[in-house]
GUKOLGU-517805 format. One record per residue (C-alpha): residue number from 0; residue in three letters; x, y, z. Coordinates in pm, 1 decimal, decimal comma. Example, Ala and Ser with C-alpha at 12.3 -4.5 7.8 and 13.67 -1.06 7.14 Angstrom:
<vexnus>
+------+------+----------+----------+----------+
! resi ! resn !       xx !       yy !       zz !
+------+------+----------+----------+----------+
!    0 !  ALA !   1230,0 !   -450,0 !    780,0 !
!    1 !  SER !   1367,0 !   -106,0 !    714,0 !
+------+------+----------+----------+----------+
</vexnus>
This chain:
<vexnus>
+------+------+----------+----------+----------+
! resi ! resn !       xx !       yy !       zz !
+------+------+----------+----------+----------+
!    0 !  UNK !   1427,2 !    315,5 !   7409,0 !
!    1 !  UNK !   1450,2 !    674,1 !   7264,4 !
!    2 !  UNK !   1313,5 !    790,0 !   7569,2 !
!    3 !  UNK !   1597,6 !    626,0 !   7726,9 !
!    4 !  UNK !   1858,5 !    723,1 !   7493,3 !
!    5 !  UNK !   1742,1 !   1061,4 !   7442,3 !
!    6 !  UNK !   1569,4 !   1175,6 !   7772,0 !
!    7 !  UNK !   1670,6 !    956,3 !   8060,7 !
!    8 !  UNK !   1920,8 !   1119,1 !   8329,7 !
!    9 !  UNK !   1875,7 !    809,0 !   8601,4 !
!   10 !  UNK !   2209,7 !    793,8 !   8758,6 !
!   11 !  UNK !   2395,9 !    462,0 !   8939,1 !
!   12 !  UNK !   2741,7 !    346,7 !   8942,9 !
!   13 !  UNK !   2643,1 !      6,2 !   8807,2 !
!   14 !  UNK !   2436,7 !    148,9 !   8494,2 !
!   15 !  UNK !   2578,9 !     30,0 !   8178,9 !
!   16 !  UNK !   2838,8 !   -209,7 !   8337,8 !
!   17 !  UNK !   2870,9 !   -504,9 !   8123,7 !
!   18 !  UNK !   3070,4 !   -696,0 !   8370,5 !
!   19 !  UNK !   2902,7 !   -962,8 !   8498,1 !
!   20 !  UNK !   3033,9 !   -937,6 !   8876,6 !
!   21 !  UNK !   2962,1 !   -633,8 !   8949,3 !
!   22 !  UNK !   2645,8 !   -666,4 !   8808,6 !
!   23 !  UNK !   2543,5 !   -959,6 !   9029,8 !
!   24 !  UNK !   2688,6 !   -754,0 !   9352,2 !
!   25 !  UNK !   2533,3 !   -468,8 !   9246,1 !
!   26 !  UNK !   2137,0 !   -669,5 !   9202,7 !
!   27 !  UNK !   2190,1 !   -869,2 !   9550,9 !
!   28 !  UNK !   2287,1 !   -555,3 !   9731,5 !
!   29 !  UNK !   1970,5 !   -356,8 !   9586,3 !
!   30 !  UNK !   1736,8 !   -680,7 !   9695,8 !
!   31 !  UNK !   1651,3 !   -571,2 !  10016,7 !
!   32 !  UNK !   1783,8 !   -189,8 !   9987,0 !
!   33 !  UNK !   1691,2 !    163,8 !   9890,9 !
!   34 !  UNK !   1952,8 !    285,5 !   9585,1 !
!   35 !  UNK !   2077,3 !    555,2 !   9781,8 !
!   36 !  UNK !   2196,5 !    276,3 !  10025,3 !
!   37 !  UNK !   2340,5 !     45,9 !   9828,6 !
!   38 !  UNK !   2556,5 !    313,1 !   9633,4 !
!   39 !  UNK !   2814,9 !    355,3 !   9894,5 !
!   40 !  UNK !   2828,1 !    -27,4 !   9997,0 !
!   41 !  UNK !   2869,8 !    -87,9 !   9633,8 !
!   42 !  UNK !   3128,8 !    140,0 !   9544,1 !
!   43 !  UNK !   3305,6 !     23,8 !   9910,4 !
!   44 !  UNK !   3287,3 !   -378,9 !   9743,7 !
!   45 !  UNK !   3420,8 !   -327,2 !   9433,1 !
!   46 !  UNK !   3748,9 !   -130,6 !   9598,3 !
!   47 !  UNK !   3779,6 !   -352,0 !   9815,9 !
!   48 !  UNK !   3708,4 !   -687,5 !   9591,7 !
!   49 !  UNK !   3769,3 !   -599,9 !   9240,9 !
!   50 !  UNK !   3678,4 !   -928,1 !   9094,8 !
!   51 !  UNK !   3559,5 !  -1268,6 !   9192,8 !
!   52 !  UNK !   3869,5 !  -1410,1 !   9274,7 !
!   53 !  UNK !   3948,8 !  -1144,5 !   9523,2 !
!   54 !  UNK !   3569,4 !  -1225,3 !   9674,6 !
!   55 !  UNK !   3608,1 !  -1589,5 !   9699,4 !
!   56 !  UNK !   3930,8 !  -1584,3 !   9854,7 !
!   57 !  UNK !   3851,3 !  -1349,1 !  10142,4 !
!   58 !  UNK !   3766,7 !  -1459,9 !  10493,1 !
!   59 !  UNK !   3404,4 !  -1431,1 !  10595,9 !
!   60 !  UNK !   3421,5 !  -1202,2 !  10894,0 !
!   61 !  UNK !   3613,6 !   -981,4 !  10662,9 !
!   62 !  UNK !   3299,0 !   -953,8 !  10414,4 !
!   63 !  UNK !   3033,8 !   -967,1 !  10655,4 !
!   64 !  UNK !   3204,1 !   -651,3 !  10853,9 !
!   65 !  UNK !   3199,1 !   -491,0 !  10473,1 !
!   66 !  UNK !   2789,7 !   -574,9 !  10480,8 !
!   67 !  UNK !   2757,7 !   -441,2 !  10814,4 !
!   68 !  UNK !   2451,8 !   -246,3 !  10830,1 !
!   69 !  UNK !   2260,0 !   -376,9 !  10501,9 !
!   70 !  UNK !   2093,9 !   -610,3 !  10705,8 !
!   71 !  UNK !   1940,3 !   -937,4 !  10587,7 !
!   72 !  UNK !   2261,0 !  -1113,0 !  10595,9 !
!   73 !  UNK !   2179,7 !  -1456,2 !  10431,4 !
!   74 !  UNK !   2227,0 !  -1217,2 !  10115,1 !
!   75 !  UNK !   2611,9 !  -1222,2 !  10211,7 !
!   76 !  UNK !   2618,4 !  -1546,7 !  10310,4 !
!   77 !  UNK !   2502,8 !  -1649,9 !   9951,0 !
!   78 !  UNK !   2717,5 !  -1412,6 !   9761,4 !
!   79 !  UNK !   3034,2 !  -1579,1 !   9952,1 !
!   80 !  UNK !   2892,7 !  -1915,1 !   9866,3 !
!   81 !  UNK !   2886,4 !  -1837,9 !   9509,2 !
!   82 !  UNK !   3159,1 !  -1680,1 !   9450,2 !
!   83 !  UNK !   3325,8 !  -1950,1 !   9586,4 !
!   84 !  UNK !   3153,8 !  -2194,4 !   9323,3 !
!   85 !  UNK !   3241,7 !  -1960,0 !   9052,7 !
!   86 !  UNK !   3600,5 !  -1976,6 !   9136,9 !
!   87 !  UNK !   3644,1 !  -2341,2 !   9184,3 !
!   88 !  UNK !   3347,9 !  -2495,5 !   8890,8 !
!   89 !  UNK !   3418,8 !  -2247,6 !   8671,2 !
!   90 !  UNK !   3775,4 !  -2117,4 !   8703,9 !
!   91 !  UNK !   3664,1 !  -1777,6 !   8823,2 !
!   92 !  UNK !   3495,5 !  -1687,5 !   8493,4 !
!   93 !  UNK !   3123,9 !  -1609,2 !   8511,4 !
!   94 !  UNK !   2872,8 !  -1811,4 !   8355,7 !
!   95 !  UNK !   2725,2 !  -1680,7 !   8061,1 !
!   96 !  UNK !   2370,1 !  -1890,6 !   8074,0 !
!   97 !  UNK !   2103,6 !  -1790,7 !   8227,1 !
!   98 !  UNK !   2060,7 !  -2130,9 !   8336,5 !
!   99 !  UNK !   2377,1 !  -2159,0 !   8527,5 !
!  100 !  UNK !   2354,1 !  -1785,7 !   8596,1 !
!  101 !  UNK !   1952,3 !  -1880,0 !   8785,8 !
!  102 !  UNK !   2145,5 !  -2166,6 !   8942,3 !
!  103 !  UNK !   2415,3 !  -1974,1 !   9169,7 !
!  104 !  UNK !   2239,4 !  -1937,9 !   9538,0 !
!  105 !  UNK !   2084,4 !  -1641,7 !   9575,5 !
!  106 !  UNK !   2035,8 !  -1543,4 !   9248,7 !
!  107 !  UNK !   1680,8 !  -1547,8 !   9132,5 !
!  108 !  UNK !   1470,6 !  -1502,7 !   8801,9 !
!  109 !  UNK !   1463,0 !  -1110,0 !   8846,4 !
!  110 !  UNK !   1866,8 !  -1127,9 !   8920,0 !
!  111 !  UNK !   1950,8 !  -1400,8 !   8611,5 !
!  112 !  UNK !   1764,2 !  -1182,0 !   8354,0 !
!  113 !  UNK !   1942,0 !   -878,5 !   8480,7 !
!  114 !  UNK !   2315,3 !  -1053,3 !   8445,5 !
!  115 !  UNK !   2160,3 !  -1237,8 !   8137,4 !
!  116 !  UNK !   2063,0 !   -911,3 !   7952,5 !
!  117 !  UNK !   2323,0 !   -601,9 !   8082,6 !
!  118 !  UNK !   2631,0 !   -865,6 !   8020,7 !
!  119 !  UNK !   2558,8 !  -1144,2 !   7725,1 !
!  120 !  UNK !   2275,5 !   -946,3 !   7598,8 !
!  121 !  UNK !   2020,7 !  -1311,8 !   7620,7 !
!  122 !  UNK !   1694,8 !  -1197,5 !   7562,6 !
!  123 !  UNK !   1574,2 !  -1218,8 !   7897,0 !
!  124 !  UNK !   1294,9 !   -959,3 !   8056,9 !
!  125 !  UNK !   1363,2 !   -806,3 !   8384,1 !
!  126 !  UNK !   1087,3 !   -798,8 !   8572,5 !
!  127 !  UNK !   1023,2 !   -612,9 !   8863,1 !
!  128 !  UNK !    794,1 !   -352,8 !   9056,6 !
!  129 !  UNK !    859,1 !    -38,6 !   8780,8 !
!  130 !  UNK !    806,1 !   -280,4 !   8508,6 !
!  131 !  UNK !    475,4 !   -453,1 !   8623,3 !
!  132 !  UNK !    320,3 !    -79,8 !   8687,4 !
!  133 !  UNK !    449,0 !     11,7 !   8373,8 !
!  134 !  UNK !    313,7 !   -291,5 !   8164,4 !
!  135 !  UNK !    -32,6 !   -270,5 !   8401,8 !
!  136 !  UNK !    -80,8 !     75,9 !   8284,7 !
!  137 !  UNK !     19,6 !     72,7 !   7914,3 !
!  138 !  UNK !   -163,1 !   -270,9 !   7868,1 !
!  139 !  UNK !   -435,1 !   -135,9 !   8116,8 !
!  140 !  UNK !   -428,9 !   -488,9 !   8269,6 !
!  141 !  UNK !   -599,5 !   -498,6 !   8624,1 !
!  142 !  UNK !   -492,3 !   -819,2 !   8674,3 !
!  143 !  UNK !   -341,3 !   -829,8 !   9042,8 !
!  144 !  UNK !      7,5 !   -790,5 !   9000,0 !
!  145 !  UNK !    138,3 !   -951,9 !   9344,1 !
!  146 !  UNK !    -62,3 !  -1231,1 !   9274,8 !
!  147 !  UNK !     55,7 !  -1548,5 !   9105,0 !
!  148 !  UNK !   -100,9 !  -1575,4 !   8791,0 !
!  149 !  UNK !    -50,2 !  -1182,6 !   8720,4 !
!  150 !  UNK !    319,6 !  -1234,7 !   8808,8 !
!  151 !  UNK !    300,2 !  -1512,9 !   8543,5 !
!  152 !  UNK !    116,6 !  -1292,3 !   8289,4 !
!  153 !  UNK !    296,8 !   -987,3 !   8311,0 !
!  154 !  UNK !    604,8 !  -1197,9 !   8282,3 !
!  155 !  UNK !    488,0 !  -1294,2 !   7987,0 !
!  156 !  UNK !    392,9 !   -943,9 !   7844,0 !
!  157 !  UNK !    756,9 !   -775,5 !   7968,2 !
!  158 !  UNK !    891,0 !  -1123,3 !   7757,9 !
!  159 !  UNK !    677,5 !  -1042,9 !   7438,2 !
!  160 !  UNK !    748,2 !   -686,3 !   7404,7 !
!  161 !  UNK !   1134,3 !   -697,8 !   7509,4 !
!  162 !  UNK !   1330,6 !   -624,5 !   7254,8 !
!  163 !  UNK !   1533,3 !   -941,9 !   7137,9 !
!  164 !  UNK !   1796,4 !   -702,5 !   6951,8 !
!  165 !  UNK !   1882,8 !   -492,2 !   7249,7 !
!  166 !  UNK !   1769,5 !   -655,3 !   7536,4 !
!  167 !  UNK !   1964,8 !   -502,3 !   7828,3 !
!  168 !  UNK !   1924,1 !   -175,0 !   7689,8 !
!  169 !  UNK !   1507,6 !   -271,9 !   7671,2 !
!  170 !  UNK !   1532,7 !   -347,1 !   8017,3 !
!  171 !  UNK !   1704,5 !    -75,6 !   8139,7 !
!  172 !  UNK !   1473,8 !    193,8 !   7974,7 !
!  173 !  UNK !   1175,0 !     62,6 !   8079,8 !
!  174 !  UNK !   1318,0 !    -22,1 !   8454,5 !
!  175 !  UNK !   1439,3 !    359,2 !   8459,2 !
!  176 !  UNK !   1103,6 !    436,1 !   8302,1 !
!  177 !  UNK !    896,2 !    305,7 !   8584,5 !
!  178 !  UNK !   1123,1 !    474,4 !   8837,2 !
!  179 !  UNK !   1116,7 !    788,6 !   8726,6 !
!  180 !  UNK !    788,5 !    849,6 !   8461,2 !
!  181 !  UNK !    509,1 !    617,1 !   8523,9 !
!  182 !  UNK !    580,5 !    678,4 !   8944,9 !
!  183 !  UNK !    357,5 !    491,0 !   9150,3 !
!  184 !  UNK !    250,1 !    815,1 !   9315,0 !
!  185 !  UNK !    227,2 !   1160,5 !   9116,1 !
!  186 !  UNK !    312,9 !    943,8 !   8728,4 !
!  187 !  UNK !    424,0 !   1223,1 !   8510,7 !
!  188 !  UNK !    146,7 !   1138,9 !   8254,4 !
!  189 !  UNK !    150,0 !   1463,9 !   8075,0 !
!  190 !  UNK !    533,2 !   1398,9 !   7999,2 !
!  191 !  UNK !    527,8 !   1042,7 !   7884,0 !
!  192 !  UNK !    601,7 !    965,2 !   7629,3 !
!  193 !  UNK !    399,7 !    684,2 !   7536,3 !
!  194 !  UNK !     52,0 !    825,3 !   7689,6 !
!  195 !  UNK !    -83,5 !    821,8 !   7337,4 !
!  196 !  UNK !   -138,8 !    449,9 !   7371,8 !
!  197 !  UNK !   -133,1 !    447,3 !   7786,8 !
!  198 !  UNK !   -489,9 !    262,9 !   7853,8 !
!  199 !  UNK !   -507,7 !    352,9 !   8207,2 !
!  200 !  UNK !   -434,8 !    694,1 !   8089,6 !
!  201 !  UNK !   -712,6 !    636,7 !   7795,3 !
!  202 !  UNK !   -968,3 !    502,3 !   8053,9 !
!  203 !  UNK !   -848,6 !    727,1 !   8382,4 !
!  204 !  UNK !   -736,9 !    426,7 !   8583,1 !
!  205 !  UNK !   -373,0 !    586,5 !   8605,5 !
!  206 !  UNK !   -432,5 !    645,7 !   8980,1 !
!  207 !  UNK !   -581,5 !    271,1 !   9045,4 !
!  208 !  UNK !   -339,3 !     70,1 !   8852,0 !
!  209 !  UNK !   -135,8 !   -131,7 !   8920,8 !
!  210 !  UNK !   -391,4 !   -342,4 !   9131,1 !
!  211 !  UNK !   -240,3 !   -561,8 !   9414,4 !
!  212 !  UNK !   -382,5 !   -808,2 !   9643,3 !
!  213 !  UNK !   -247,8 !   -673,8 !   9924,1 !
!  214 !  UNK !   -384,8 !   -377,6 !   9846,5 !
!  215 !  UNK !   -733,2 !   -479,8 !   9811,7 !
!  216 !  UNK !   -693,3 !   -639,5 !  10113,5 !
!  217 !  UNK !   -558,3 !   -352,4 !  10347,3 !
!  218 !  UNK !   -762,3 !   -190,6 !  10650,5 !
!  219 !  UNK !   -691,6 !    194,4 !  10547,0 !
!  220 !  UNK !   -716,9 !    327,3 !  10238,1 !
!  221 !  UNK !   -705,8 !    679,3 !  10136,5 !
!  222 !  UNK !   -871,4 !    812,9 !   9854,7 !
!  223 !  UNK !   -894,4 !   1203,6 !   9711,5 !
!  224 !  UNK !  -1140,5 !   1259,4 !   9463,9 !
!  225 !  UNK !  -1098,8 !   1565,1 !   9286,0 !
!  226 !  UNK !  -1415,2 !   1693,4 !   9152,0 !
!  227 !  UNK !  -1329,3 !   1859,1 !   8796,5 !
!  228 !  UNK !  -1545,9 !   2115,8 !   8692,7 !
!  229 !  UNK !  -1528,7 !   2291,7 !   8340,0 !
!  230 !  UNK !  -1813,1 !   2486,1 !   8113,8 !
!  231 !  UNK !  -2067,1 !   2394,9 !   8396,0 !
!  232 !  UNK !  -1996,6 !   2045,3 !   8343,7 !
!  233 !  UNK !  -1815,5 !   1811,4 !   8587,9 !
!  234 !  UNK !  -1673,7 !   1498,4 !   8519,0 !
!  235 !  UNK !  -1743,1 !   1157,2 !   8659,1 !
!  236 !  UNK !  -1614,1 !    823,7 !   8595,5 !
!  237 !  UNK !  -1727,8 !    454,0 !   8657,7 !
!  238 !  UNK !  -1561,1 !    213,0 !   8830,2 !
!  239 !  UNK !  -1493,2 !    -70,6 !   8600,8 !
!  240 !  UNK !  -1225,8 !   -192,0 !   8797,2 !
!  241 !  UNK !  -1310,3 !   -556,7 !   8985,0 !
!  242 !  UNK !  -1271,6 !   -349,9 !   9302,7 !
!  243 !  UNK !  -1499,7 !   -215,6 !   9582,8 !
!  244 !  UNK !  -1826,0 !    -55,0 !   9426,2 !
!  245 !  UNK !  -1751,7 !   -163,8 !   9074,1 !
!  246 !  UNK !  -2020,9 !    -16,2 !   8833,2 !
!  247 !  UNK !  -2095,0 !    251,0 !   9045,0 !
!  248 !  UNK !  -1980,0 !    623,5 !   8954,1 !
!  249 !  UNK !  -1707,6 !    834,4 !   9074,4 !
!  250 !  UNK !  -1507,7 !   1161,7 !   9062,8 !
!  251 !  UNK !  -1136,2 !   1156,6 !   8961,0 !
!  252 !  UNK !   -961,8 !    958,8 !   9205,2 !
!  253 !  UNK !   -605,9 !    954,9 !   9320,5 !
!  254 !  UNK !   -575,0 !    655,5 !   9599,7 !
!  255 !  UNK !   -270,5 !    725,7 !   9806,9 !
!  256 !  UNK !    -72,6 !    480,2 !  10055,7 !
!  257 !  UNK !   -124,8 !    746,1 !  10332,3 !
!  258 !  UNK !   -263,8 !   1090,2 !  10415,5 !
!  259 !  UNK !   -143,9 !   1299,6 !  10106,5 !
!  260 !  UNK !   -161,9 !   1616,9 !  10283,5 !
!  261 !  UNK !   -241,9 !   1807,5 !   9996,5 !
!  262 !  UNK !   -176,5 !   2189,5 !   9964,6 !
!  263 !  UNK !   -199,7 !   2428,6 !   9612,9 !
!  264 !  UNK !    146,4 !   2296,0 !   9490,2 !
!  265 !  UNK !    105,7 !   1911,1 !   9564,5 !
!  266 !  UNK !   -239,2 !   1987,3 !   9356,0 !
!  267 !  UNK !    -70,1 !   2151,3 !   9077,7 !
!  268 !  UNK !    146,3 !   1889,8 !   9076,4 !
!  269 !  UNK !    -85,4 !   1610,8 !   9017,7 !
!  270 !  UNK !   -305,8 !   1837,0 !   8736,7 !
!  271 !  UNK !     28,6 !   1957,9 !   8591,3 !
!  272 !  UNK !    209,1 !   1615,6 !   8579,4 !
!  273 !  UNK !   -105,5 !   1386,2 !   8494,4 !
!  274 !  UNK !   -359,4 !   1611,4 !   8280,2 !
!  275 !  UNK !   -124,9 !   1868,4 !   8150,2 !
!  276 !  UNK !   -332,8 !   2088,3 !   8318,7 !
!  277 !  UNK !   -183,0 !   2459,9 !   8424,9 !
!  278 !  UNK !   -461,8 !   2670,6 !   8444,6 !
!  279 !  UNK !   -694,5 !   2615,4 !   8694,1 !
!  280 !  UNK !   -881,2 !   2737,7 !   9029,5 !
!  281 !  UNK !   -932,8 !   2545,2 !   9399,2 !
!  282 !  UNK !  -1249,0 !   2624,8 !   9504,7 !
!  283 !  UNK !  -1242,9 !   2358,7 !   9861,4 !
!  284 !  UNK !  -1082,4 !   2096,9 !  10016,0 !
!  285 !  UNK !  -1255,0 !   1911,9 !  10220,0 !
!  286 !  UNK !  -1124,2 !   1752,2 !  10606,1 !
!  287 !  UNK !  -1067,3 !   1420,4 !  10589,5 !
!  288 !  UNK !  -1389,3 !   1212,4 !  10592,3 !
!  289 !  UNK !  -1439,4 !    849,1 !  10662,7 !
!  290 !  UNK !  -1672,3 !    526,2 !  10576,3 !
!  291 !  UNK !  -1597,7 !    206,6 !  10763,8 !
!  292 !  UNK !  -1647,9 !    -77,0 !  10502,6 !
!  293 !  UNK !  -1729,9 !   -414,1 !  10617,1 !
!  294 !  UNK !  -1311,7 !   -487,6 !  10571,1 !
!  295 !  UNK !  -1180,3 !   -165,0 !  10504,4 !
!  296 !  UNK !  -1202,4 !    197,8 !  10626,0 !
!  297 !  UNK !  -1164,0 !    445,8 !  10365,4 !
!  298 !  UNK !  -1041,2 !    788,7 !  10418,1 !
!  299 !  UNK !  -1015,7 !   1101,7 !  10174,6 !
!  300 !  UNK !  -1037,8 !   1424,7 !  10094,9 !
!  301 !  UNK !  -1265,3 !   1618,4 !   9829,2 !
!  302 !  UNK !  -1107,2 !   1845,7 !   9599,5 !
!  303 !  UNK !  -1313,6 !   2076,7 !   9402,1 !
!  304 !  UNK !  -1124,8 !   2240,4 !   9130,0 !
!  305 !  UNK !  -1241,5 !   2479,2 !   8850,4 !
!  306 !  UNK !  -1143,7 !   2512,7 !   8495,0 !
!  307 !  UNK !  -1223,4 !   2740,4 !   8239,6 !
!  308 !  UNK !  -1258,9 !   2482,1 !   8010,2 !
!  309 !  UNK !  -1263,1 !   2121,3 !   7902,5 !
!  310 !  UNK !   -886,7 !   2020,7 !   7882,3 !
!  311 !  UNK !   -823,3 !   1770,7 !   7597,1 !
!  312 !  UNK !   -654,3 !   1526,7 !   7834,7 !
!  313 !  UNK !   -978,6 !   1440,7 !   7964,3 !
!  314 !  UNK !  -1195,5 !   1407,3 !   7631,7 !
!  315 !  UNK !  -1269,9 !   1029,8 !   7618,5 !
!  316 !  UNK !  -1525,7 !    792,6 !   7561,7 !
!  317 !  UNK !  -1473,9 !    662,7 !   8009,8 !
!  318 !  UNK !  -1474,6 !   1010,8 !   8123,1 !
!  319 !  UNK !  -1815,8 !   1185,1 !   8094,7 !
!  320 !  UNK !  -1890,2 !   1541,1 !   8115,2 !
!  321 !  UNK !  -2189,6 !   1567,0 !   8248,7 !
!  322 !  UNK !  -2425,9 !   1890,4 !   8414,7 !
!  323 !  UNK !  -2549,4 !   1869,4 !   8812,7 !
!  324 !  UNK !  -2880,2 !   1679,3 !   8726,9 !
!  325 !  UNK !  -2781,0 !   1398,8 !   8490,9 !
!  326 !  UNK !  -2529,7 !   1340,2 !   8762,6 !
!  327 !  UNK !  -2776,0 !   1294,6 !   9042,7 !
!  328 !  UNK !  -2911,3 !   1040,1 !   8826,4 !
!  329 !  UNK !  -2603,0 !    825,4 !   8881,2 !
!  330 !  UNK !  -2515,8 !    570,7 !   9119,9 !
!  331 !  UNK !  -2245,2 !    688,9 !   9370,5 !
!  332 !  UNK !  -2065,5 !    487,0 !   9674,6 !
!  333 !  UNK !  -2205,2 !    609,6 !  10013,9 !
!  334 !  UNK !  -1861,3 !    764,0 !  10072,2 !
!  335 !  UNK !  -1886,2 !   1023,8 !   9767,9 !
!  336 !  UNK !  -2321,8 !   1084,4 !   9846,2 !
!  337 !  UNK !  -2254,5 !   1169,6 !  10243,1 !
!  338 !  UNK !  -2031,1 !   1453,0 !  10004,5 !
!  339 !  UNK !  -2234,3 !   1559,8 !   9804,3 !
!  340 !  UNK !  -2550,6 !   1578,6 !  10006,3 !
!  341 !  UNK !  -2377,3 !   1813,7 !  10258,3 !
!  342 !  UNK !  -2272,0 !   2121,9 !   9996,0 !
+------+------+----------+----------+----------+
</vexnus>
């Protein structure tokens, strides 16, 4: 929250609105679309239909033509349907439970905590994809989050640690937090400012949390491991994750969604923004190589990268500095030995 207060320049029309219809238009337009999308349908809504009333009372072709191009259109449908109920139950006034709030079609748990917590300030977490990485990371958790018991449990966790006092302004700071801090890709780790007690950060799982089923389960995968070297040490890593080849040992490793195409600055970015590190020298990158897994292919690169020294982001009891020959004692996934056997 003093990150948020102090630090956090996240822009939207909606942010800090503490009226409850705009809100709710703003949270079912951003269900199925980008921000940058939903902006300008937003801010075309709310001239258009100011308030409820003005909603409820307006013919559906009129609406729909407003939704043109947001797609998913039962979205509309629903947001007609209960405005409509709004007007007529409740005299056009918005409920202020978030059991009537969960009620309205349309409106789910994510979407009632939001209204519940901006608006009447219920102590209510909102939890969505920036808060479950978020929570994942800080609790170092690698429960899947997509499935159903780690949507239950980190549920749970976002409800435990939400501030009961300020609630909307909780959920707002960490929601902004996820978006723009702890990224899923390139996390600004070195910046955060709650890495001192960050136990992915601790444990250098940044890169592999937070897990997800789907995930686990996709054909491709792309992984870069960037081989750190430093005092004629390098550091390794092992996998503790319950992933493939858990217990065996690795290099740093930043798993991407697709080919990273990585260049000097996209490198300095990831040592800048997650190790702090400036200073530094790329001594190869490796073509893409391959290993078809029973279900999955993995793809990467190998980056080898020289320091002058041990940075203290990377002194920890997980990461272990070790010379060439204790290394070659370890065991390594086929993947990172057809590497290492060729230089």
């Amino acid at each position: 929250m003093n990150w948020h207060s102090n630090e956090n320049k996240r822009e939207m029309p909606w942010k800090g609105e503490k009226d409850p219809y705009k809100v709710w238009l703003s949270e079912i337009i951003l269900q199925q679309t980008r921000v940058e999308q939903g902006w300008a349908y937003y801010k075309k809504f709310i001239k258009k239909y100011p308030g409820i009333g003005e909603l409820a009372k307006a013919k559906d072709e009129d609406v729909f033509k407003l939704w043109e191009g947001l797609g998913y259109y039962t979205r509309c449908k629903n947001l007609l349907y209960s405005a409509r109920l709004i007007d007529k139950e409740y005299n056009g006034i918005f409920p202020d439970t978030y059991e009537k709030i969960v009620a309205l079609k349309g409106v789910g748990p994510y979407t009632a905590a939001a209204i519940s917590s901006f608006c009447f300030n219920l102590p209510y977490a909102v939890v969505d994809g920036n808060v479950f990485r978020v929570l994942s990371r800080i609790s170092g958790n690698a429960m899947p989050v997509d499935s159903n018991e780690g949507k239950k449990t980190f549920t749970e966790l976002a409800n435990k640690v939400l501030d009961k006092a300020s609630p909307g302004i909780f959920n707002q700071a960490i929601m902004d937090f996820g978006a723009t801090v702890c990224k899923p890709a390139l996390p600004l780790c070195s910046q955060c400012a709650v890495n001192k007690i960050c136990n992915a950060l601790l444990h250098a799982t940044v890169n592999l949390l937070p897990v997800k089923e789907k995930r686990l389960k996709k054909k491709t995968r792309w992984f870069t491991y960037f081989i750190i070297e430093a005092a004629g040490k390098t550091l390794v890593i092992k996998r503790t994750l319950k992933d493939i080849w858990q217990n065996l040992f690795e290099y740093y490793l930043v798993e991407t969604d697709a080919n990273p195409l990585w260049d000097k600055d996209v490198i300095a970015s990831v040592l800048s923004n997650q190790l702090g590190i400036l200073d530094f020298e790329i001594i190869k990158i490796t073509p893409a190589k391959q290993q078809q897994l029973t279900h999955q292919l993995i793809k990467g690169f190998f980056i080898r990268i020289k320091l002058k020294s041990v940075p203290k982001s990377l002194i920890n009891p997980e990461n272990q500095w070790l010379r060439s020959a204790a290394i070659k004692r370890l065991p390594f996934p086929s993947f990172i030995n057809q590497y290492t056997q060729g230089q």
